[in-house]
LOTI-443092 format. One record per residue (C-alpha): x, y, z; residue in three letters; residue number from 1. Coordinates in steps of 0.02 Angstrom, whole numbers, always signed. Example, Ala and Ser with C-alpha at 12.3 -4.5 7.8 and 13.67 -1.06 7.14 Angstrom:
# LOTI-443092
<x = +615&y = -225&z = +390&resn = ALA&resi = 1>;
<x = +684&y = -53&z = +357&resn = SER&resi = 2>;
# end
This chain:
# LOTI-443092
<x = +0&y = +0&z = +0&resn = UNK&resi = 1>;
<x = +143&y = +109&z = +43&resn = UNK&resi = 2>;
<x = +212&y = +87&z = -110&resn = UNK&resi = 3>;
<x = +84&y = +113&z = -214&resn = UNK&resi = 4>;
<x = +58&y = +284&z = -138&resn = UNK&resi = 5>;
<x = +232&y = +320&z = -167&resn = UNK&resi = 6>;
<x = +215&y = +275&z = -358&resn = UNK&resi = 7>;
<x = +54&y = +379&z = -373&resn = UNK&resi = 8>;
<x = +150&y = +529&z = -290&resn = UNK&resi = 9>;
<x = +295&y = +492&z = -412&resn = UNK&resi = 10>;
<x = +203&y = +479&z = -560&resn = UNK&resi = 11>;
<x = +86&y = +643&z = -526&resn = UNK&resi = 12>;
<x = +229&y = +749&z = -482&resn = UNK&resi = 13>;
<x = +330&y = +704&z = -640&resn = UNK&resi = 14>;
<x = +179&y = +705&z = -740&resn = UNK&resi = 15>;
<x = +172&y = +911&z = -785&resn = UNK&resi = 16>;
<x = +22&y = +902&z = -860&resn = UNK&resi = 17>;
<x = -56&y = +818&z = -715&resn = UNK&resi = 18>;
<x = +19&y = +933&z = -579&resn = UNK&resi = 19>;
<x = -19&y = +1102&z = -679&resn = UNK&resi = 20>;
<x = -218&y = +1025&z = -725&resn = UNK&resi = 21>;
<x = -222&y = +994&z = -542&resn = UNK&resi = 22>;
<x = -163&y = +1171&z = -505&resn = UNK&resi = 23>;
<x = -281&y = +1244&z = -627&resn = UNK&resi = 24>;
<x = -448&y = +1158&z = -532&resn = UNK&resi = 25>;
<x = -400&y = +1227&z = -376&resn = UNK&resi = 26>;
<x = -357&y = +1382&z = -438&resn = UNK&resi = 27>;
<x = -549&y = +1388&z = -505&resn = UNK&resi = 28>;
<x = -637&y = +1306&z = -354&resn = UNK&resi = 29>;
<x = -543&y = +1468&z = -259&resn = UNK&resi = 30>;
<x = -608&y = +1590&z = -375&resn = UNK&resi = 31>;
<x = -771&y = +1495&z = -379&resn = UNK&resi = 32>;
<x = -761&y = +1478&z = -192&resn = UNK&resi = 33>;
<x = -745&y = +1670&z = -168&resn = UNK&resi = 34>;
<x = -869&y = +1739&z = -272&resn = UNK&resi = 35>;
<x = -991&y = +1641&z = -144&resn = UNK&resi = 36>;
<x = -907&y = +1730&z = -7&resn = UNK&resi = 37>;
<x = -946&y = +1896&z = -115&resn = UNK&resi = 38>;
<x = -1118&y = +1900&z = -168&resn = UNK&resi = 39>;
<x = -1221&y = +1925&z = -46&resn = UNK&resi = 40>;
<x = -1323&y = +2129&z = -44&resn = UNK&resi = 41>;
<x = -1377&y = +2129&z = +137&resn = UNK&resi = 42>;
<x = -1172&y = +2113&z = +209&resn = UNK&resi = 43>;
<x = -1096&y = +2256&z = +249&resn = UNK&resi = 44>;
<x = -900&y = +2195&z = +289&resn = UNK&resi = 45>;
<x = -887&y = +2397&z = +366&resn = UNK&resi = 46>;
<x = -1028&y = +2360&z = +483&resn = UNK&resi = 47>;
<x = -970&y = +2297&z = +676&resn = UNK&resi = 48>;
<x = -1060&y = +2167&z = +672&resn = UNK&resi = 49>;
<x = -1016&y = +2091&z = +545&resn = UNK&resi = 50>;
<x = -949&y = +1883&z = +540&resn = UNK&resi = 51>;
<x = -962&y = +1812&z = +361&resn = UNK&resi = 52>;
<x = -1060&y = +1829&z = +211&resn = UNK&resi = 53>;
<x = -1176&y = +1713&z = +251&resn = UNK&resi = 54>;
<x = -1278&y = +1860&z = +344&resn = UNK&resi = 55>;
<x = -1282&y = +2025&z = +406&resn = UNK&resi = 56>;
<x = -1340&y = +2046&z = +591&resn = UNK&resi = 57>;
<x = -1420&y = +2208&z = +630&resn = UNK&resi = 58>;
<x = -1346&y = +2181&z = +807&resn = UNK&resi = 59>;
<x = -1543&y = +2213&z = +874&resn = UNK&resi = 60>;
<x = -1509&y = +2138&z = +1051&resn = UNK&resi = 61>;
<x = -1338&y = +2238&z = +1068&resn = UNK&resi = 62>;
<x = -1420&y = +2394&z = +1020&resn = UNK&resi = 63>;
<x = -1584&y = +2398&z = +1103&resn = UNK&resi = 64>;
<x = -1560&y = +2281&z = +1264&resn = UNK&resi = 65>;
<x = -1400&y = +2280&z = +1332&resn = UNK&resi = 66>;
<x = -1317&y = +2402&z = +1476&resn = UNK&resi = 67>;
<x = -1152&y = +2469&z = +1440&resn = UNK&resi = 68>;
<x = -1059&y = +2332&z = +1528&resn = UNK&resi = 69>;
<x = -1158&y = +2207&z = +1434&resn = UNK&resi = 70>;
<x = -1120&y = +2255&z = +1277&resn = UNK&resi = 71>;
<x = -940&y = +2275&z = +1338&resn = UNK&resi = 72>;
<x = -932&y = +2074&z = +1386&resn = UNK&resi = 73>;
<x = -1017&y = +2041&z = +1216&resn = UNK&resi = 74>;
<x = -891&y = +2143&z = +1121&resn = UNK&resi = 75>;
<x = -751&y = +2038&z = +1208&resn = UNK&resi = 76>;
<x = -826&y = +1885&z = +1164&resn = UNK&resi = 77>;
<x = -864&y = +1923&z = +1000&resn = UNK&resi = 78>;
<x = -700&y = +1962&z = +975&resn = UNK&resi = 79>;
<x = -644&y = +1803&z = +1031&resn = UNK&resi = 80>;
<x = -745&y = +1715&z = +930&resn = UNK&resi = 81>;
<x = -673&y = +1826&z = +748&resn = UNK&resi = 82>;
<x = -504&y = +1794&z = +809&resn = UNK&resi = 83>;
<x = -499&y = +1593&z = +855&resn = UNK&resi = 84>;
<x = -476&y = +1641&z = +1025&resn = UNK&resi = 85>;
<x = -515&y = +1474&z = +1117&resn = UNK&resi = 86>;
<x = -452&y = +1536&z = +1258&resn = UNK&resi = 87>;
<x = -422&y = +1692&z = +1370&resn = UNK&resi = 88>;
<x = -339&y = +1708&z = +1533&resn = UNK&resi = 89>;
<x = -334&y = +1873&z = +1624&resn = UNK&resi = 90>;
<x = -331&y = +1953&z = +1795&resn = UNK&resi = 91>;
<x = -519&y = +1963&z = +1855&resn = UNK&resi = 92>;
<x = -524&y = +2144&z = +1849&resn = UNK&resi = 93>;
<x = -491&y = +2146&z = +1669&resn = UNK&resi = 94>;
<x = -657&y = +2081&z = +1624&resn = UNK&resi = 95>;
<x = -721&y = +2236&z = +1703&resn = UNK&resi = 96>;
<x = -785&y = +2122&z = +1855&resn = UNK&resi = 97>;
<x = -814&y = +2146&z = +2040&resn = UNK&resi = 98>;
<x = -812&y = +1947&z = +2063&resn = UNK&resi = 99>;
<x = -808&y = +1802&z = +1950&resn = UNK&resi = 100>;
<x = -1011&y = +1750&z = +1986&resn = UNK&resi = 101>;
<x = -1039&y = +1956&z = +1915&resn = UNK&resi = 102>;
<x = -914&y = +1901&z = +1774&resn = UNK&resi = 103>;
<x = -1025&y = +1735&z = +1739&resn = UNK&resi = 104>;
<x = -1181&y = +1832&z = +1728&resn = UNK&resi = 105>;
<x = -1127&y = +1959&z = +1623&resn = UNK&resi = 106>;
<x = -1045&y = +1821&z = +1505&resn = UNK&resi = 107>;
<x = -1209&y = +1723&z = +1501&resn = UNK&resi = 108>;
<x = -1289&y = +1889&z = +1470&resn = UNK&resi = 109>;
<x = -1179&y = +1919&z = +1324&resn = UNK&resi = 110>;
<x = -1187&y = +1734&z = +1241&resn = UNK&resi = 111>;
<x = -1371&y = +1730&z = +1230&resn = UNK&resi = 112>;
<x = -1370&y = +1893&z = +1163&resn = UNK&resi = 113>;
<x = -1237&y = +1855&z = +1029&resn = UNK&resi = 114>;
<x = -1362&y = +1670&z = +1005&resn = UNK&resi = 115>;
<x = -1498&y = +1772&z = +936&resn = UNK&resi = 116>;
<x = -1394&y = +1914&z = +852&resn = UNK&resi = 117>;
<x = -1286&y = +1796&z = +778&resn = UNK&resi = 118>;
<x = -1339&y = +1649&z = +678&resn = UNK&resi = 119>;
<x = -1237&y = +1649&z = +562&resn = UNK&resi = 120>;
<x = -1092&y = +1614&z = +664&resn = UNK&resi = 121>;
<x = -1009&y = +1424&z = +610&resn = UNK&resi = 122>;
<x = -929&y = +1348&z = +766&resn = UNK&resi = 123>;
<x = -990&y = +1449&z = +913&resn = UNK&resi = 124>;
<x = -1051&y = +1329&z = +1036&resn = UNK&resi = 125>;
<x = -1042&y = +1400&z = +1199&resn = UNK&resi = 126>;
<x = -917&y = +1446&z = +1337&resn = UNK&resi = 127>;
<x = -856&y = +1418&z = +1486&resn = UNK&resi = 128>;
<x = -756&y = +1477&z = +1649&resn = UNK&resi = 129>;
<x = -640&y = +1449&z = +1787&resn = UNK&resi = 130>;
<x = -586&y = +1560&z = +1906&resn = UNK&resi = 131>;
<x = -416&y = +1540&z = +2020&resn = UNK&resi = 132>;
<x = -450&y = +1651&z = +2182&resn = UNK&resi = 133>;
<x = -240&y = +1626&z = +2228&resn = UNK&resi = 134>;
<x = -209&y = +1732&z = +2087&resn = UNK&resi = 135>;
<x = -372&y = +1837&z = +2037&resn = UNK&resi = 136>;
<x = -362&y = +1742&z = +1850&resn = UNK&resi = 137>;
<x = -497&y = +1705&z = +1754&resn = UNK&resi = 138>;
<x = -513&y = +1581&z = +1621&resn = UNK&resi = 139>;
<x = -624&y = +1598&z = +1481&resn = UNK&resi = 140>;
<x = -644&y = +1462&z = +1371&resn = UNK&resi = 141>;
<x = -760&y = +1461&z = +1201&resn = UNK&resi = 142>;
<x = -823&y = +1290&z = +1165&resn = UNK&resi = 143>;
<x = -828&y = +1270&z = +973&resn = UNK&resi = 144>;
<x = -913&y = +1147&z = +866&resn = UNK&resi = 145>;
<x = -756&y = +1110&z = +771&resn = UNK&resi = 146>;
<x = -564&y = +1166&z = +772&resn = UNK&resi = 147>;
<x = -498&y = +1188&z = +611&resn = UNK&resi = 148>;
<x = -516&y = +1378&z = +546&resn = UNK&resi = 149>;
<x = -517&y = +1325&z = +374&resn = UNK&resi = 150>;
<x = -673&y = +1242&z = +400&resn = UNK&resi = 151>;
<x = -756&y = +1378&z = +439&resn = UNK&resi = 152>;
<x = -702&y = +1445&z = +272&resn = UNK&resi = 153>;
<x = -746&y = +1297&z = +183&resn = UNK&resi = 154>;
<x = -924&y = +1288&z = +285&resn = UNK&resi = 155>;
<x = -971&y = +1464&z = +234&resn = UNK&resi = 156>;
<x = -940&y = +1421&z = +41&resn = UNK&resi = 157>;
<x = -1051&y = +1281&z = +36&resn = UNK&resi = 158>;
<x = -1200&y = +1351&z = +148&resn = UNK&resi = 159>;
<x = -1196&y = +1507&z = +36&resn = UNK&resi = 160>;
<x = -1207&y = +1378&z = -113&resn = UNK&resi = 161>;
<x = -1349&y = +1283&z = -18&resn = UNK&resi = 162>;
<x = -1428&y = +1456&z = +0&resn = UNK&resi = 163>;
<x = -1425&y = +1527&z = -149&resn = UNK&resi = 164>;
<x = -1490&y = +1364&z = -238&resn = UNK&resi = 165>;
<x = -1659&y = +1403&z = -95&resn = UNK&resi = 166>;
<x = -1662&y = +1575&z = -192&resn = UNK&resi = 167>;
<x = -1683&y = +1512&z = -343&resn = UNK&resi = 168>;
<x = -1827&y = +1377&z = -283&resn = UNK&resi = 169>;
<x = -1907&y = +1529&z = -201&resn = UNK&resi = 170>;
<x = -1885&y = +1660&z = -315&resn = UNK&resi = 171>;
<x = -2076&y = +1668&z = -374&resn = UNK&resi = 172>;
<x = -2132&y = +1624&z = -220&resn = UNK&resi = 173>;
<x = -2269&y = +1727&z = -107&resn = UNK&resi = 174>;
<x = -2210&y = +1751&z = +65&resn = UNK&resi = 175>;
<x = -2327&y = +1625&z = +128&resn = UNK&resi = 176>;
<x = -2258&y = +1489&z = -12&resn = UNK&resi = 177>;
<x = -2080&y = +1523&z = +59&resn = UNK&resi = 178>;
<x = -2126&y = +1496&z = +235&resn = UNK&resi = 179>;
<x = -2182&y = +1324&z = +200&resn = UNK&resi = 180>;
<x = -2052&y = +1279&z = +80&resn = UNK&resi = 181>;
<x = -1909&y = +1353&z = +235&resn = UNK&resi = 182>;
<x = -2007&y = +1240&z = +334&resn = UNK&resi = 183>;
<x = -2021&y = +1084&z = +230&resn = UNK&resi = 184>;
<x = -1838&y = +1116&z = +173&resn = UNK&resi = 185>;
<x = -1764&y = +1087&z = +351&resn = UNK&resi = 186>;
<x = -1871&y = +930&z = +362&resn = UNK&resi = 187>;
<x = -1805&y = +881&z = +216&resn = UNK&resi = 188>;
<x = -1626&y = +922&z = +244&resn = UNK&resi = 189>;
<x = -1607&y = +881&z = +453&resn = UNK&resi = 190>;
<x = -1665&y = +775&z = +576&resn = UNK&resi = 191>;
<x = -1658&y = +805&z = +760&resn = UNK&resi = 192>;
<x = -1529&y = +738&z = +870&resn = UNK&resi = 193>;
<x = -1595&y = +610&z = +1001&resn = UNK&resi = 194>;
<x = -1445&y = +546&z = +1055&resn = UNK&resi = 195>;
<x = -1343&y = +701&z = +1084&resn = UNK&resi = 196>;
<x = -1490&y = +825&z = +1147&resn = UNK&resi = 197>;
<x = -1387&y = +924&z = +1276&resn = UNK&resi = 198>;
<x = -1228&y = +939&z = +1171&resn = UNK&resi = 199>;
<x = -1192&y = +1142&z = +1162&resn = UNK&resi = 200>;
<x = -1099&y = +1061&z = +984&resn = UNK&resi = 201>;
<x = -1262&y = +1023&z = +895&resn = UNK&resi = 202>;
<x = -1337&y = +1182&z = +879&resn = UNK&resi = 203>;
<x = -1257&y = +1283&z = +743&resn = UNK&resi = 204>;
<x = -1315&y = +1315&z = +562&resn = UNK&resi = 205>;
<x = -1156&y = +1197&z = +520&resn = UNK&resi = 206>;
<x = -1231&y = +1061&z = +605&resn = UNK&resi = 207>;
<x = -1397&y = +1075&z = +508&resn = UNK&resi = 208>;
<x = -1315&y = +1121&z = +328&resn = UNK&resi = 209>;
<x = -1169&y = +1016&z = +327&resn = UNK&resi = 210>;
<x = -1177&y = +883&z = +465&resn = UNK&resi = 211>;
<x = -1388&y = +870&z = +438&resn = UNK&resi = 212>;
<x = -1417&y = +840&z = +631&resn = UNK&resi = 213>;
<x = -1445&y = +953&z = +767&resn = UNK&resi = 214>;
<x = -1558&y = +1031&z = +886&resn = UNK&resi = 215>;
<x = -1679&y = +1188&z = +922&resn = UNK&resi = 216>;
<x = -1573&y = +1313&z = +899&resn = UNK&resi = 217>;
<x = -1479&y = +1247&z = +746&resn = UNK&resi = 218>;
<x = -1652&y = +1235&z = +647&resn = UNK&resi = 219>;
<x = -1710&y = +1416&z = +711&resn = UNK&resi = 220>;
<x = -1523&y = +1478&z = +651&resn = UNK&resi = 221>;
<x = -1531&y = +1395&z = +487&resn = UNK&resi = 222>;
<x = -1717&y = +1478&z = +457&resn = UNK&resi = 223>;
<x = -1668&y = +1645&z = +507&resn = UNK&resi = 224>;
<x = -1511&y = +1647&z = +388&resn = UNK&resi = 225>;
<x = -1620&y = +1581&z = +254&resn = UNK&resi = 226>;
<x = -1754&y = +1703&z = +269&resn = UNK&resi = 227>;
<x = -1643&y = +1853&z = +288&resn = UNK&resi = 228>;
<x = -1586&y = +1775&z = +107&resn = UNK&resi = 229>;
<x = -1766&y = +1771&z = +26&resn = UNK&resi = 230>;
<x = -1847&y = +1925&z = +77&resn = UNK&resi = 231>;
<x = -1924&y = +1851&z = +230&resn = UNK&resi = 232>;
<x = -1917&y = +1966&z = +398&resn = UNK&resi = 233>;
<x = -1895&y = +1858&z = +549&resn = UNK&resi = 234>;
<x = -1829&y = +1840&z = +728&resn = UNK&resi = 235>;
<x = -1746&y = +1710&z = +826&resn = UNK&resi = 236>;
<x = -1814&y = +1701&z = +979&resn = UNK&resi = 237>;
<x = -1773&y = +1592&z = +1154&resn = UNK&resi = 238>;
<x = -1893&y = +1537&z = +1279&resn = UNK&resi = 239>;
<x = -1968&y = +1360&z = +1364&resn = UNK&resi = 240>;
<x = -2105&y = +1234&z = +1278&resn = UNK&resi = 241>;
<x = -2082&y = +1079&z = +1400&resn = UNK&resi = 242>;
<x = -1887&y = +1140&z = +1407&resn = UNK&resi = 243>;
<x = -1774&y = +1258&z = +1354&resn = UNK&resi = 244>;
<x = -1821&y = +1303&z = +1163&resn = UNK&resi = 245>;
<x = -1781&y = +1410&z = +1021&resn = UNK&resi = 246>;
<x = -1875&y = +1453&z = +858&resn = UNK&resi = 247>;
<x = -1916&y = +1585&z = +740&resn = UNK&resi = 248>;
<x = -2063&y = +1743&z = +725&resn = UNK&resi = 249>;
<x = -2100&y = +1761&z = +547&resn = UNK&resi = 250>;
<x = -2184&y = +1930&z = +473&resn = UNK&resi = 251>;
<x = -2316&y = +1941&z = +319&resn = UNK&resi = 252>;
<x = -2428&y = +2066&z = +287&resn = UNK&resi = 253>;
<x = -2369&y = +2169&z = +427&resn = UNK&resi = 254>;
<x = -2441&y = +2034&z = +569&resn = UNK&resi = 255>;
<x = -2317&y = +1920&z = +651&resn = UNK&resi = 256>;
<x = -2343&y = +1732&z = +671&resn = UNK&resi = 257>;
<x = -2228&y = +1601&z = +768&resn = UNK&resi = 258>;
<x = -2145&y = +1465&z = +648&resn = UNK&resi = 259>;
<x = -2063&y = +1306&z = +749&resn = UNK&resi = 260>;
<x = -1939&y = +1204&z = +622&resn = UNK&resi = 261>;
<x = -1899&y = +1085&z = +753&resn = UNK&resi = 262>;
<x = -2071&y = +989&z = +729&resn = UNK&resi = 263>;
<x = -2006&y = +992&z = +523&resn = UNK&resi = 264>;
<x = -1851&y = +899&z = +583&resn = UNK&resi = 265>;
<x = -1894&y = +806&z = +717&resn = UNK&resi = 266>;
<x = -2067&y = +724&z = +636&resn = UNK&resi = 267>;
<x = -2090&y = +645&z = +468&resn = UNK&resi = 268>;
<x = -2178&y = +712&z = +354&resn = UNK&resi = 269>;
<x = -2352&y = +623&z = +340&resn = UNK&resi = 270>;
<x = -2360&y = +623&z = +516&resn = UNK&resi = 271>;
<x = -2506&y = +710&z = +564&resn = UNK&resi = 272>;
<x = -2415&y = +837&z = +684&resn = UNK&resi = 273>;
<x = -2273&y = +884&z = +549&resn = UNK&resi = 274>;
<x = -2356&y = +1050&z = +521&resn = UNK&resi = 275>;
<x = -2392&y = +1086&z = +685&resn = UNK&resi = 276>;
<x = -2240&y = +1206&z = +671&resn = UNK&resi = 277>;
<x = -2334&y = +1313&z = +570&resn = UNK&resi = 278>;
<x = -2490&y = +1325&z = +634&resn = UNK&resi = 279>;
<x = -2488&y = +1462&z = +784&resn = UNK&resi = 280>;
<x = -2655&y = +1398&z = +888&resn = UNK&resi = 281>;
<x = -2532&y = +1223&z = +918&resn = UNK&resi = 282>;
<x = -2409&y = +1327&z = +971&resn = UNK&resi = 283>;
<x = -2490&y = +1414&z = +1143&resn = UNK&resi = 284>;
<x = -2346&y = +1311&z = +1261&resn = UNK&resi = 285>;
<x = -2206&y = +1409&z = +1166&resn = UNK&resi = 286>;
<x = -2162&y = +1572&z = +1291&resn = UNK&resi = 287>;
<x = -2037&y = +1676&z = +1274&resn = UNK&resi = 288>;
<x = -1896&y = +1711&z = +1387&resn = UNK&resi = 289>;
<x = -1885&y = +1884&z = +1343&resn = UNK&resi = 290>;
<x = -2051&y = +1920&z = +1258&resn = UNK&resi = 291>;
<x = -2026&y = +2127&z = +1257&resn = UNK&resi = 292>;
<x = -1914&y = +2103&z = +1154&resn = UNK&resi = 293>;
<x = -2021&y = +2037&z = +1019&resn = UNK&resi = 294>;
<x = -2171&y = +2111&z = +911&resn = UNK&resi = 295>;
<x = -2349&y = +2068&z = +962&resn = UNK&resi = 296>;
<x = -2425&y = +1887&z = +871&resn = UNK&resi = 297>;
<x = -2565&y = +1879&z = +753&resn = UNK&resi = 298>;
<x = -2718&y = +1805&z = +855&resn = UNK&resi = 299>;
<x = -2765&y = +1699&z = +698&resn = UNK&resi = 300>;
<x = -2668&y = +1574&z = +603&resn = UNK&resi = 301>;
<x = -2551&y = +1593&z = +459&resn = UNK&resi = 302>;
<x = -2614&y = +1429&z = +362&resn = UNK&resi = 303>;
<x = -2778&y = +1327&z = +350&resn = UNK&resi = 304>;
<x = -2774&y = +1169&z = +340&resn = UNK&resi = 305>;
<x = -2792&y = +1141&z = +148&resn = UNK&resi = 306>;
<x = -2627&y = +1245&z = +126&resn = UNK&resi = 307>;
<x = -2532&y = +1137&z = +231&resn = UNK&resi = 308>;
<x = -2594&y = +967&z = +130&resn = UNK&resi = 309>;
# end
């Protein structure tokens, strides 16, 4: 076996044709690779908050919810997170913190805040702490969904493929057409993991694009980059059904109407309760955690019956 790896290596590096065709195709999948990366209207690279071109956060929580020293933890994290920072480790005081239980609040503060700003962030899993009282340092750790920069790279060039083949599906599409097909798209395209539930790792738009597995928040990510993509203005939004949830607030027609992909994903689709997701009088256990921070539902429902068949 050895061998014959060493021949193949031989014979492709001698073989100029070979090397320089192979040169060529990777010279075109970059090009290819970073006119995805380039295309999209709604990024604004200038803008603070923005990631990656996948989509461009308007930073709503920052702006309109946080305290000062709230938006100063989530600017530290966030700049973690654009740098690879896995880890941080810095005198307590540093952190602008009185105590490291102040310092954990204000970092859970932040992350949830950056959860719903950010979806379209790749590996961002969640974080966590340790604090040594000998010598005031605290230890910040971000918990990723995968190591390797490049594959962040990578990740971002084939969701914005996967995305823009959705805007061509969509493109004649009412509003109320696109819902259903987001919705029916992530049941086509995902399925919910039962095994690893609690994993922080599951719950990125990676997981759902690329890996096709994941939780909650992974399907209310995936729909709120999608939307933002299509014309379709949404929120993310956290809160408890039976547990800890997260899932989307679509607008149409200037009323607002919850929209639950997780049923999509985690229920086939002739099952009678796959649409359940979109149909907001099924939905009356779903409260949110923060629910100022949201516009006021519709009192009727988006979809009879025969639209959903």
């Amino acid at each position: 076996m050895i061998d014959f790896v060493k021949d193949f290596y031989n014979s492709f590096i001698h073989d100029h044709r070979k090397f320089w065709l192979f040169v060529l195709i990777l010279i075109i999948l970059f090009f290819l690779g970073q006119a995805t990366l380039n295309n999209n209207p709604n990024v604004n690279k200038n803008n603070k908050q923005y990631v990656n071109s996948i989509y461009m956060s308007d930073g709503r929580i920052y702006n309109n919810y946080l305290n000062q020293r709230e938006k100063d933890m989530y600017d530290f994290i966030m700049s973690r997170i654009k740098k690879n920072k896995r880890v941080t480790k810095k005198p307590l005081k540093e952190y602008g913190c009185s105590s490291h239980q102040e310092c954990y609040s204000l970092m859970s503060i932040a992350t949830d805040a950056i959860w719903i700003d950010h979806p379209e962030l790749l590996s961002f899993a969640s974080f966590d702490y340790s604090y040594d009282p000998r010598s005031s340092l605290l230890t910040f750790r971000i918990r990723k969904s995968f190591k390797l920069p490049l594959m962040d790279k990578i990740g971002e060039m084939i969701i914005n493929y996967k995305i823009k083949k959705i805007q061509r599906a969509t493109k004649d599409m009412t509003d109320k057409e696109k819902i259903i097909y987001v919705y029916n798209w992530i049941g086509d395209n995902a399925t919910y993991d039962r095994i690893f539930t609690l994993d922080s790792k599951n719950q990125t738009i990676y997981n759902v694009f690329i890996n096709h597995n994941a939780v909650c928040a992974g399907f209310a990510k995936t729909a709120q980059v999608i939307f933002q993509a299509i014309g379709i203005n949404s929120y993310s939004i956290e809160g408890t059904t039976s547990d800890l949830h997260m899932w989307n607030i679509v607008e149409v027609d200037g009323e607002y109407y919850y929209f639950d992909s997780t049923y999509a994903a985690a229920i086939k689709r002739d099952h009678p309760m796959y649409y359940d997701g979109l149909i907001q009088s099924k939905m009356e256990d779903h409260k949110a955690t923060h629910p100022e921070r949201y516009p006021t539902l519709s009192t009727r429902d988006l979809f009879t019956d025969g639209e959903l068949k």
